[in-house]
TORDO-206963 format. One record per residue (C-alpha): residue number from 1; chain; z, y, x. Coordinates in nm, 2 decimals. Each point is the difference from the previous one (the first is absolute). Layout:
! residues N
- NUM:A:Z:Y:X
...
END
This chain:
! residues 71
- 1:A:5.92:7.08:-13.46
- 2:A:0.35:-0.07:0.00
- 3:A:0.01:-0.12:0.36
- 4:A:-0.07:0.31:0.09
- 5:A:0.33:0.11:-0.17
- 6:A:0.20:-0.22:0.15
- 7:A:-0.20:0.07:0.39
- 8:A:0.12:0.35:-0.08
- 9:A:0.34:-0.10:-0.07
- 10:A:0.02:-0.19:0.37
- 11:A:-0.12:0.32:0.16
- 12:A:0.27:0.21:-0.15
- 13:A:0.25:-0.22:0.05
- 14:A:-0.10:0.02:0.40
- 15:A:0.01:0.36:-0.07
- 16:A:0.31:-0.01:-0.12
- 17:A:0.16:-0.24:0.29
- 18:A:-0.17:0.24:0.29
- 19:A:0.20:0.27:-0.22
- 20:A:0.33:-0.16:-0.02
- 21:A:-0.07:-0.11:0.42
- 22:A:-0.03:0.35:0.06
- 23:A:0.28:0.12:-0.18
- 24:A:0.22:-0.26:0.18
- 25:A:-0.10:0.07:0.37
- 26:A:0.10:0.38:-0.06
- 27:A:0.32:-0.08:-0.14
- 28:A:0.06:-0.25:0.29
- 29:A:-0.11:0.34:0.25
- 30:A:0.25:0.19:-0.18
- 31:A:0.30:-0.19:0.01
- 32:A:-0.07:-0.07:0.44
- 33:A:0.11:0.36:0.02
- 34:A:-0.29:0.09:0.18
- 35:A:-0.01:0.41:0.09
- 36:A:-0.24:0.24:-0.23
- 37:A:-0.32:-0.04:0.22
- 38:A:0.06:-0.39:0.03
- 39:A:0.05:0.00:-0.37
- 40:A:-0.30:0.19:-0.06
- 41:A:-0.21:-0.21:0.27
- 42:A:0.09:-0.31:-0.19
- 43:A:-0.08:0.11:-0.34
- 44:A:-0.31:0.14:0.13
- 45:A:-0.08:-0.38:0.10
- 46:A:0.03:-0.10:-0.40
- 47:A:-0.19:0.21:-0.16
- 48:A:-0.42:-0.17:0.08
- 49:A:0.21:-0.31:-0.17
- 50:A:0.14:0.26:-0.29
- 51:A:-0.33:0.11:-0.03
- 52:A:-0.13:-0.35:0.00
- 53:A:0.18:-0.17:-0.27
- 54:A:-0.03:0.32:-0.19
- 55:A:-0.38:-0.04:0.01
- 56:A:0.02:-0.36:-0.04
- 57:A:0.22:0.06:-0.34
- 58:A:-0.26:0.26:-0.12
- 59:A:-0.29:-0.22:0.06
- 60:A:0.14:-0.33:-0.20
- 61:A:0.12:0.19:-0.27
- 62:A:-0.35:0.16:-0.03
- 63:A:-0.14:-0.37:0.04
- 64:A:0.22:-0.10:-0.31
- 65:A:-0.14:0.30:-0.20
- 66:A:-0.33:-0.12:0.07
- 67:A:0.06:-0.31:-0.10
- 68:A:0.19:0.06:-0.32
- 69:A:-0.25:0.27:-0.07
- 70:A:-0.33:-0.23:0.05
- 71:A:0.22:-0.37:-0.13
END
């Protein structure tokens, strides 16, 4: 079963991107100087892909647990 280590893998690492995209379009609304409830609107808008990659990330590292566990 070590395909299904390296499937897990994948899905982390997409985790991981959708992460590092989020992180990157807050920064980009903090430095346009928006005001607090602009600010607040546009982080709003990030967090179901914060929430996202974070899932994503959970489940491929559970798939590579599985898959060392039963490999």
């Amino acid at each position: 079963m070590e395909w299904l280590v390296w499937v897990g893998a994948a899905v982390s690492l997409f985790g991981l991107l959708g992460l590092i995209l989020s992180i990157v379009k807050v920064n980009k609304a903090r430095r346009a100087g928006l005001s607090d409830e602009e600010l607040r609107a546009a982080v709003q808008k990030v967090v179901p892909l914060n929430m996202g990659a974070l899932f994503l990330s959970v489940i491929g590292l559970m798939i590579v647990i599985v898959g060392i566990s039963f490999g």
